[in-house]
N, C-alpha and C positions, 0 to 999 in steps of 0.2 A: 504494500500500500504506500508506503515511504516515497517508492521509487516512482510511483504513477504522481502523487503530490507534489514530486520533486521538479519532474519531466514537464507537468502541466504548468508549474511555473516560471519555467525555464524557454516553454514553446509559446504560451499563452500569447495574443499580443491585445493590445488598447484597439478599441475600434477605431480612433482617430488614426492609427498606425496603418489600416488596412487601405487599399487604393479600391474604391469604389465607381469611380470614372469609366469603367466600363459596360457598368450595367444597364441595359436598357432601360429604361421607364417607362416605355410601354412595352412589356412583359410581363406584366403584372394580371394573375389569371382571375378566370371569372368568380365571381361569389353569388352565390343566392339565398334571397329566405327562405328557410324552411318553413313550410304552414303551419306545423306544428307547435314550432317551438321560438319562431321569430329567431330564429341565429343566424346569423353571417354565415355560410358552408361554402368551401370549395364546390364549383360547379362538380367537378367529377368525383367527389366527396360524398356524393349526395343519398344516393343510392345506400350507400354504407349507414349513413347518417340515420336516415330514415329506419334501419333497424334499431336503432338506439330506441324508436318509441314502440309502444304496443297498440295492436292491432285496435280497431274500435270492430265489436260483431256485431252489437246491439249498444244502444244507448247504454244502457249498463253495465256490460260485457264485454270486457277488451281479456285480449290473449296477447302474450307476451312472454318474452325468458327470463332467464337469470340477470341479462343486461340491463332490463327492464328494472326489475324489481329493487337493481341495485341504483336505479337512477330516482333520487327522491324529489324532485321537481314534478318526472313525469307520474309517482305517484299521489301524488298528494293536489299541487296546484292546479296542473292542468288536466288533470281526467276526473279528480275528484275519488281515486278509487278510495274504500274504504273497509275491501276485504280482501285476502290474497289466498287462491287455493293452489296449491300446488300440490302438484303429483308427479315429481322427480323424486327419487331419492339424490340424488347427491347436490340439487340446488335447495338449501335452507337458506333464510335470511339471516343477515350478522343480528347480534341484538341490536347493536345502537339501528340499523335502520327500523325492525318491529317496535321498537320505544320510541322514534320518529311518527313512526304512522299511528304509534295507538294516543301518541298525544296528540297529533292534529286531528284526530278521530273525536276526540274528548274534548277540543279548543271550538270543531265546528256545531 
């Protein structure tokens, strides 16, 4: 570890030190919002991105993974859920997010 701490400040440089004169400025690639979540995304980001939320099946009923369950935004603000079934065995929630949702559960 020494030798990586050592190296990295030995290689390191100041961004003022780097020649950035070459880079174009318009190269700069596409962003979009996402509908769901209002964020800034890489255009070809997108795709990916949209797995981050879970499904809507029914007003009520979204389907969704592990990714899901662990993103507490889309559980709570913007879907509203306020019960999670699962039937994986190897996907459990950590506590602190199940103590996250059962107090916004108990705040609404």
């Amino acid at each position: 570890k020494a030798i990586g701490e050592k190296k990295d400040l030995e290689e390191s440089k100041e961004i003022g030190d780097i020649d950035l004169s070459q880079i174009d400025p318009t190269a700069k690639r596409e962003r979009v919002k996402c509908s769901r979540c209002e964020k800034d995304v890489l255009e070809e980001d997108m795709a990916s991105h949209m797995t981050a939320h879970s499904s809507e099946i029914l007003p009520w009923l979204f389907l969704g993974g592990k990714r899901n369950l662990e993103n507490d935004q889309e559980l709570t603000v913007r879907t509203n859920i306020t019960h999670v079934l699962n039937l994986a065995n190897d996907v459990n929630p950590h506590q602190d997010t199940v103590d996250l949702v059962t107090k916004y559960n108990e705040e609404r």
